[in-house]
C-alpha positions in Angstrom: 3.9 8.6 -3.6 2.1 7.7 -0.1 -1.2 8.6 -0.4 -4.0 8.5 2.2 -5.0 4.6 2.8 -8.3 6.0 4.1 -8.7 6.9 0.1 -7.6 3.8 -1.7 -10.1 3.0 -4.7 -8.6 0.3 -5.7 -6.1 -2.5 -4.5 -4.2 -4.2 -7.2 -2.7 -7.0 -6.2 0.3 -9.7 -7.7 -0.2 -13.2 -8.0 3.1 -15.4 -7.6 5.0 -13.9 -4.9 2.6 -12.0 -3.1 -1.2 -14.0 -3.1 1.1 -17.0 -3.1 4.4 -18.0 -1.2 6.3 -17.5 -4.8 6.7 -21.3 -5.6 5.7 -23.2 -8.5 5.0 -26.2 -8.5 4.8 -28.6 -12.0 4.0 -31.9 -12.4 4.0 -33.5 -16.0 1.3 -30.9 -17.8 2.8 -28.0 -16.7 2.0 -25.9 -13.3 0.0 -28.2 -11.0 -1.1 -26.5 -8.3 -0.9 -22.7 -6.1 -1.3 -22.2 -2.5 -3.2 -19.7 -0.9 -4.1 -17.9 2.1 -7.5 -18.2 3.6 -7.4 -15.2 5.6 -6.2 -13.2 2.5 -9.5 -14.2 0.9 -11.5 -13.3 3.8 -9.4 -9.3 4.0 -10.2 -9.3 0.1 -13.6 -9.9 0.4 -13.9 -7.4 3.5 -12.2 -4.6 1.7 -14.8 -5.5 -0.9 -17.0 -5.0 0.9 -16.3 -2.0 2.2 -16.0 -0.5 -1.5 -12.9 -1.1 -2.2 -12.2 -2.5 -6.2 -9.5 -5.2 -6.2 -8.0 -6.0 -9.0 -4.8 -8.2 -10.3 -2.1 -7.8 -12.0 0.0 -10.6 -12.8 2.6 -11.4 -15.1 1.8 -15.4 -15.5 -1.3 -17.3 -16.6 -2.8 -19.6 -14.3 -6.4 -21.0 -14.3 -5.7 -21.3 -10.5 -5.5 -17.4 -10.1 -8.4 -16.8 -12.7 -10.4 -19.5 -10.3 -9.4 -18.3 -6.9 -10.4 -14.6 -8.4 -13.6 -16.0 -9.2 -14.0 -17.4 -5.6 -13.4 -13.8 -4.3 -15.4 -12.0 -6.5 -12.1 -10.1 -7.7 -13.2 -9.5 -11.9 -10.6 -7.2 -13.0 -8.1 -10.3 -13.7 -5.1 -9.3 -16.0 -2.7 -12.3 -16.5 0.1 -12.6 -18.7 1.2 -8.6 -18.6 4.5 -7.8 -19.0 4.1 -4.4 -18.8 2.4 -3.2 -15.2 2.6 -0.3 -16.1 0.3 0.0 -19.3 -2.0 -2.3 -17.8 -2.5 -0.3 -14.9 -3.0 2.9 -17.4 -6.0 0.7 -18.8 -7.4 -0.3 -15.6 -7.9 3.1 -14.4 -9.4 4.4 -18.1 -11.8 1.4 -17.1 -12.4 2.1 -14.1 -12.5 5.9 -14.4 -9.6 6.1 -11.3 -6.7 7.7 -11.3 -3.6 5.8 -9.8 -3.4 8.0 -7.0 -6.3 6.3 -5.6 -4.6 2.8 -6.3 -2.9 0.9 -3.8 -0.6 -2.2 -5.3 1.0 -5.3 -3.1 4.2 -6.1 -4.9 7.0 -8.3 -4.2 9.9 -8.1 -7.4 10.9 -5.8 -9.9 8.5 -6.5 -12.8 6.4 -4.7 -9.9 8.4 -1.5 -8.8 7.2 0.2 -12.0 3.6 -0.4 -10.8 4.5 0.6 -7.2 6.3 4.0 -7.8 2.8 5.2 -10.0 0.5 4.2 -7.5 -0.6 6.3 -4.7 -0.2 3.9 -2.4 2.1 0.4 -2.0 3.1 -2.2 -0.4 5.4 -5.3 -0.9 5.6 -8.4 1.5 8.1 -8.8 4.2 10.0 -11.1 1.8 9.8 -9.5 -1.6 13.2 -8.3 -3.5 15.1 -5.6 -2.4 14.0 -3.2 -5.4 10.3 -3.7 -4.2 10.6 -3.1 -0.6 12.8 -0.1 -1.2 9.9 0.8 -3.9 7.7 0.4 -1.6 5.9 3.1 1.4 4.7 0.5 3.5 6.9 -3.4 3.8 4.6 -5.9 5.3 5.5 -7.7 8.7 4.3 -11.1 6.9 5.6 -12.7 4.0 3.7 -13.5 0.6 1.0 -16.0 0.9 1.1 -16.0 4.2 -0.9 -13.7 5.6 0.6 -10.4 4.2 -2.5 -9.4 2.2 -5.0 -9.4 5.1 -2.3 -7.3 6.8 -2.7 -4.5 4.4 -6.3 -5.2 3.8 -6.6 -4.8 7.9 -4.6 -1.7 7.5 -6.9 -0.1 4.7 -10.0 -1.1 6.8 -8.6 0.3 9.7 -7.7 3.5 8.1 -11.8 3.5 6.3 -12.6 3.8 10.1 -10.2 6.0 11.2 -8.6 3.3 13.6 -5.4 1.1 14.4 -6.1 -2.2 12.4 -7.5 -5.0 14.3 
């Protein structure tokens, strides 16, 4: 849909994949722990700051994600969705947006439904193939590792009517 970044509402972001490297790791009661980015945190909590709603999507519980949300000050938290699409329908009627003025980070095909309804999105340098060729914009860094401050950067950047950086 490619929309202008300089008009993003709202980010929505997944969870496993893209705010993490993708693995899970389980010990005896189940998942154990998630790894995350500091510098993601600190581009969420810029693009916060700069107006920008963020929001998650996700289609796995995890009281680490519903904690690290917390930490961020992210309180649209939707966990356990298997379909993206609805729950981004409700989001908006919540939010009073319309998905035009959504962005989305994605990185596998319960997300390309998401992606193509969005005005705006993304997946990580290492997400499926369906994603990225869902995708307008493919991240040079992979999932939990940096590639949400890059598009964070890059919606800042385009807020200021700059190159991110």
């Amino acid at each position: 849909m490619s929309a202008d970044p300089a008009r993003v509402r709202v980010l929505i972001l997944d969870v496993d994949g893209v705010l993490t490297d993708g693995r899970l790791y389980y010990g005896p009661r189940g998942e154990a722990l998630k790894v995350f980015h500091v510098r993601d945190g600190a581009g969420l909590k810029q693009l916060a700051a700069a107006g920008v709603t963020l929001a998650v999507i996700s289609g796995r519980r995890s009281v680490m994600t519903r904690q690290r949300c917390r930490e961020l000050g992210i309180r649209h938290v939707l966990q356990g969705v298997d379909d993206k699409a609805a729950a981004l329908a409700r989001l908006c009627a919540r939010l009073r947006v319309e998905p035009a003025e959504c962005a989305c980070i994605g990185d596998d095909t319960p997300d390309v439904a998401l992606m193509r309804l969005v005005g705006l999105s993304f997946a990580v340098a290492d997400a499926h193939e369906a994603a990225r060729s869902a995708a307008d914009t493919v991240t040079r860094l992979p999932g939990g590792l940096g590639a949400v401050r890059e598009v964070c950067d890059q919606l800042l950047a385009a807020r200021r009517g700059g190159p991110p950086g």
